[in-house]
C-alpha positions as CSV (number, residue, x, y, z in Angstrom):
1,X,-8.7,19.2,36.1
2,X,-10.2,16.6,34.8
3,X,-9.8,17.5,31.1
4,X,-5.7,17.4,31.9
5,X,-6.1,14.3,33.6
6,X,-7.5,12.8,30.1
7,X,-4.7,14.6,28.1
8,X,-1.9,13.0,30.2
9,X,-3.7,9.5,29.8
10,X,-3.7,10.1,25.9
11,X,0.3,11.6,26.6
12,X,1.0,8.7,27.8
13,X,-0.5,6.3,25.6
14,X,0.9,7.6,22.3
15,X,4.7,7.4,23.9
16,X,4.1,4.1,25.4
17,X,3.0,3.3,21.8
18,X,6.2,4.9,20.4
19,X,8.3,2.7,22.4
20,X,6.4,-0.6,21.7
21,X,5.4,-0.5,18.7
22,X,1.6,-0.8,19.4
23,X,0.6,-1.1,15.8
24,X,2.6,-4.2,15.4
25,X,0.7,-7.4,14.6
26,X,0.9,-10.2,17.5
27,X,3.7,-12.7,17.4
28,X,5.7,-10.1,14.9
29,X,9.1,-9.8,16.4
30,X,11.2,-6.5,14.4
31,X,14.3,-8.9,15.0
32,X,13.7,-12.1,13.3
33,X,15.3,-12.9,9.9
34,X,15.1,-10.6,7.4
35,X,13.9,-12.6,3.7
36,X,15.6,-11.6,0.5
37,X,15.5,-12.6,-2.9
38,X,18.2,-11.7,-4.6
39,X,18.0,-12.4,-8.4
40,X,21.3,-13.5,-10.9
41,X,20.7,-14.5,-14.4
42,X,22.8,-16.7,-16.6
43,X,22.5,-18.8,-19.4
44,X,23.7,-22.2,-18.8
45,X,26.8,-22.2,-16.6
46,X,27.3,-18.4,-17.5
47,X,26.2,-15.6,-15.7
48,X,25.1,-12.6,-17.2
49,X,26.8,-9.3,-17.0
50,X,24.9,-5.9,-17.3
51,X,25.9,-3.7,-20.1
52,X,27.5,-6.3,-22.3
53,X,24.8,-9.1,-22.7
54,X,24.3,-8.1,-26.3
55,X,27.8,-8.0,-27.4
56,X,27.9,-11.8,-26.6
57,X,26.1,-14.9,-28.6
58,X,24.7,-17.6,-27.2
59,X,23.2,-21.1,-28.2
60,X,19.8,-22.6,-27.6
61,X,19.3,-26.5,-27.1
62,X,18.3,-26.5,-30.6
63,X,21.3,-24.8,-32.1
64,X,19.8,-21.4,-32.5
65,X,22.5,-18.8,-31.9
66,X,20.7,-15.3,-30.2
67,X,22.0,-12.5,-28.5
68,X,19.7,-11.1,-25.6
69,X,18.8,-7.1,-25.9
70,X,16.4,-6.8,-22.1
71,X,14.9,-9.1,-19.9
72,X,12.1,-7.9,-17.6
73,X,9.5,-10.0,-15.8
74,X,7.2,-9.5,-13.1
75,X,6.3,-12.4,-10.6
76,X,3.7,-11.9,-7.8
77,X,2.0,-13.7,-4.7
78,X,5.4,-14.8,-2.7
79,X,4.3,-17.5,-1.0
80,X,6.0,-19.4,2.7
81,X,5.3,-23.0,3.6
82,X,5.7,-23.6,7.5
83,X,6.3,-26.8,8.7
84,X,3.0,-27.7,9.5
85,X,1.8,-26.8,5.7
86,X,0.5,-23.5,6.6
87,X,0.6,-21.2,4.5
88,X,1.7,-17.0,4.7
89,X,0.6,-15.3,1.2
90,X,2.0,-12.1,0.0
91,X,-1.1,-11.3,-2.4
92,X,-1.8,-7.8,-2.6
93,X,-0.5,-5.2,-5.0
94,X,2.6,-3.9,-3.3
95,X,4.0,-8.0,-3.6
96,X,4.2,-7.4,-7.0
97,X,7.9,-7.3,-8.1
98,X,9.0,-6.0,-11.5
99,X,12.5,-7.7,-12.6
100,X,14.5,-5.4,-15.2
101,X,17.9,-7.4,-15.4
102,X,19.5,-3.6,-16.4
103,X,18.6,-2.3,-13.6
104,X,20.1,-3.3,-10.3
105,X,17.4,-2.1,-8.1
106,X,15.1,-4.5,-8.9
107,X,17.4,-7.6,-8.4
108,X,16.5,-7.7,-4.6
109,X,13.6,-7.7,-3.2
110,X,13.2,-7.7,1.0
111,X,9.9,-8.7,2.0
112,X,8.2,-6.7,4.6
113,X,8.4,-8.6,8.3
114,X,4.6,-10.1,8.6
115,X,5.6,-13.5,9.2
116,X,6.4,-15.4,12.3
117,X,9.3,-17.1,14.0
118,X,9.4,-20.8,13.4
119,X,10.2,-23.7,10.3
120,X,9.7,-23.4,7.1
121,X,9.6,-25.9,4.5
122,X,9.5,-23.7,1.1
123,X,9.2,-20.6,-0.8
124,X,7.8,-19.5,-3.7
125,X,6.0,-17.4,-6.2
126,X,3.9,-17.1,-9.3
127,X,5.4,-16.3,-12.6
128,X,3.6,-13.1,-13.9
129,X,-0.1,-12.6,-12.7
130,X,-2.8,-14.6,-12.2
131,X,-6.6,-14.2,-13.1
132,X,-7.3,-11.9,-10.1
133,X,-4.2,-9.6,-10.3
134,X,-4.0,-9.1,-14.3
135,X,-6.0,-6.6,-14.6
136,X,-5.7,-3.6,-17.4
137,X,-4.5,-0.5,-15.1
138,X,-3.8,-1.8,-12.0
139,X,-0.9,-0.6,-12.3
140,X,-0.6,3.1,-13.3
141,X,3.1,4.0,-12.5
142,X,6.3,3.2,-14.8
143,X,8.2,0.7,-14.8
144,X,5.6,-1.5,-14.3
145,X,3.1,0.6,-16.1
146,X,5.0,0.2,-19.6
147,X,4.9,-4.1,-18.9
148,X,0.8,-3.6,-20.2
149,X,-0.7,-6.2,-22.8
150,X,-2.5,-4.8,-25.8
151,X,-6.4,-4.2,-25.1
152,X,-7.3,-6.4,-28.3
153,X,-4.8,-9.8,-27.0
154,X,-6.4,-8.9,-23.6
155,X,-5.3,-6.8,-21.4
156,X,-3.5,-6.9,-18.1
157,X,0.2,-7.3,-18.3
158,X,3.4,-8.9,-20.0
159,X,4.7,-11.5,-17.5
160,X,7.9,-11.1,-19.4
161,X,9.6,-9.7,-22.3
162,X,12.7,-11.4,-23.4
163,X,13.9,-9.3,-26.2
164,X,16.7,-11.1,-28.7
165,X,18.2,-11.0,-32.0
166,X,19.4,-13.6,-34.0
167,X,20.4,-15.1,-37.2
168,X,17.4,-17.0,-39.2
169,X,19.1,-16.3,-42.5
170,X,22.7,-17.0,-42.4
171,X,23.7,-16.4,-45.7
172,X,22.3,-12.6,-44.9
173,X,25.3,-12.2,-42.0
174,X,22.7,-9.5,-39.8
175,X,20.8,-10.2,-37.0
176,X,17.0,-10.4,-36.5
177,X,14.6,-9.5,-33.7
178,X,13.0,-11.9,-31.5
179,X,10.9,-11.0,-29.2
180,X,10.1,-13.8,-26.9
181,X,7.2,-12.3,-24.5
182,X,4.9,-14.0,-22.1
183,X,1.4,-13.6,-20.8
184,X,-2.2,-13.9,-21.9
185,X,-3.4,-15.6,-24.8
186,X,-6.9,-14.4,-25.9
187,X,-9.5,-16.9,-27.4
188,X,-11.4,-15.2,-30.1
189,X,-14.8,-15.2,-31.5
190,X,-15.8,-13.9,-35.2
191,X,-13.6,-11.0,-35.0
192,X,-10.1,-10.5,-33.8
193,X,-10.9,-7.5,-32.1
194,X,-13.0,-9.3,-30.0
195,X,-12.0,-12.1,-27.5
196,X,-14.7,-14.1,-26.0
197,X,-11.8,-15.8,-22.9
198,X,-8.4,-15.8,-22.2
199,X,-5.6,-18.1,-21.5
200,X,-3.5,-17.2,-18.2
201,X,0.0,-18.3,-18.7
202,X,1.4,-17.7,-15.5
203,X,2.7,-20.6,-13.1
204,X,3.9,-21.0,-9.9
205,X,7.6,-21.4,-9.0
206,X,8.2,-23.3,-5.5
207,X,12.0,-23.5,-4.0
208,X,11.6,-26.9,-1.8
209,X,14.4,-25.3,1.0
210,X,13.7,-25.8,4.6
211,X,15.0,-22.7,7.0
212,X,14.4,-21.3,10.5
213,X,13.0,-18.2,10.5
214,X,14.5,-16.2,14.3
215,X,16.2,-13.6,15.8
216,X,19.3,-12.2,14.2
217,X,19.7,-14.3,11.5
218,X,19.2,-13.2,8.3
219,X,17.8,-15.4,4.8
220,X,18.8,-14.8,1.5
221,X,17.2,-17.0,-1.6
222,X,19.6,-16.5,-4.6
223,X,17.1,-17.0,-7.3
224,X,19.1,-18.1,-10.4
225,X,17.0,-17.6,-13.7
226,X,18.7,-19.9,-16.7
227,X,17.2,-18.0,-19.8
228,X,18.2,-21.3,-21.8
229,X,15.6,-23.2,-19.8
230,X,13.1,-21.1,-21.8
231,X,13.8,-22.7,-24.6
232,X,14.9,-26.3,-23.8
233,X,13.3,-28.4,-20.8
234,X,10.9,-30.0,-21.1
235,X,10.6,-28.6,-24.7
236,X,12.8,-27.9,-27.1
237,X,12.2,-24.5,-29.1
238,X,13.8,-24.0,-32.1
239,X,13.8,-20.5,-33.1
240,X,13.4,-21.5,-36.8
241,X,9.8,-22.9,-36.4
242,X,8.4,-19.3,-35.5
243,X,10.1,-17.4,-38.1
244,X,7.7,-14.6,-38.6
245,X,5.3,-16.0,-36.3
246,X,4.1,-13.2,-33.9
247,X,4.7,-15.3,-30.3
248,X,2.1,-13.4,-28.0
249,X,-0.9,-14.3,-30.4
250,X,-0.1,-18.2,-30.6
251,X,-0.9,-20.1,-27.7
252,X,1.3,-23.0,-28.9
253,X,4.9,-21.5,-28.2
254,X,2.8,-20.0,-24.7
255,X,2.3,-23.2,-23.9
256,X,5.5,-24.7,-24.2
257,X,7.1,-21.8,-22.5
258,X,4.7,-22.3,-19.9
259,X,5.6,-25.6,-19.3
260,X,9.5,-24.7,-19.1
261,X,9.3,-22.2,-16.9
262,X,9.6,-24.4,-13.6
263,X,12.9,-25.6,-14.6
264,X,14.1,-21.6,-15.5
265,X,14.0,-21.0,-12.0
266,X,16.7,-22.3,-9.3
267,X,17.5,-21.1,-5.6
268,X,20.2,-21.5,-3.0
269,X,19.9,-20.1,0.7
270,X,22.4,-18.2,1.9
271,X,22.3,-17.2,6.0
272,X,23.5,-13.7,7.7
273,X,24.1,-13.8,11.1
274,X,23.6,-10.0,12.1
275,X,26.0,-10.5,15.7
């Protein structure tokens, strides 16, 4: 008797827990706002198209002409201001996003509900991975899995690869690669098989947009990403001073991609009411 007594307590637990979600943290409503970046590319006032970005030919702030093969990037550690400058961090391996401009599935990203109702002030992220999360297989699963950084510049991951061609000789009439690709710089010793540090080239990206996150109102951040910024603000990169210059072993174009990136990104809020 008093065994089935016990079993109808546990009965009724696990349905009462069905019905009210008792695994939910506290404060976590299942009906605020949704948060979604949704990401467009362009370069300047023109947005990019998928299937057709290399049958068109574009110009640099320095006059480079270059036609764009793939773009894929991977930002991490989303990160939401409140009001009050507290902060909520998405910094574990599953807020990891890989960005494959080909492939539509990864142009939106909804972030899971563990945030609370209230004001917030900003939202962010960091460009590629920083010294915690860029580790050599972390990741073991394609796409992501194929983004890895040689052993002997490294390890870890590319934070992007921005894969053009363009014309360095024009008197040749033919296109050359140039591959434009982002991440860790090593810092050698005697050998070039052997670095003795690294350089992390990753950044943070911060959208300075106030918004109210409650019930039946969705947000949407349309993240634009200017692939001329790359090469223009606050530097200008002229394709024709790394002319057989292999880009993820010189620190110097890292850097001044580095320092443009900021200005790459760009975001506008859209709102969804949901009634």
């Amino acid at each position: 008797m008093l065994m089935q007594k016990y079993y109808t307590i546990i009965i009724v637990f696990f349905i009462t827990c069905l019905f009210t979600n008792c695994n939910k943290p506290n404060n976590i409503d299942d009906d605020i706002s949704k948060i979604t970046l949704k990401f467009e590319f362009y370069v300047d006032n023109a947005k990019l198209q998928q299937n057709d970005i290399s049958l068109t030919t574009f110009r640099n702030a320095a006059g480079n002409l270059y036609q764009i093969e793939d773009i894929q990037m991977i930002i991490s550690k989303i990160k939401l201001i409140r009001s009050d400058q507290s902060e909520v961090i998405f910094n574990n391996d599953d807020f990891v996003h890989y960005i494959d401009f080909e492939d539509t599935t990864t142009l939106s990203w909804t972030l899971p509900k563990s945030y609370e109702e209230g004001v917030y002030k900003s939202i962010g992220f960091t460009f590629g991975l920083d010294e915690e999360m860029n580790t050599s297989g972390r990741f073991n699963n394609p796409p992501i899995s194929d983004m890895f950084w040689p052993e002997t510049l490294g390890g870890g991951y590319h934070y992007m690869k921005l894969n053009c061609k363009w014309n360095y000789v024009e008197s040749l009439k033919e296109l050359t690669p140039l591959n434009f690709h982002l991440g860790r710089y090593p810092i050698y010793a005697a050998s070039f098989n052997d670095p003795i540090d690294f350089v992390d080239n990753y950044f943070a990206v911060n959208f300075p947009i106030s918004f109210d996150v409650k019930e039946d109102e969705d947000k949407i951040f349309i993240v634009k990403v200017d692939i001329n910024q790359w090469f223009a603000e606050p530097n200008v990169i002229n394709f024709d001073d790394y002319v057989g210059v292999a880009i993820m072993q010189n620190q110097a174009i890292q850097t001044l991609a580095q320092q443009n990136g900021p200005s790459v990104f760009s975001a506008e809020l859209e709102v969804k009411r949901n009634r």
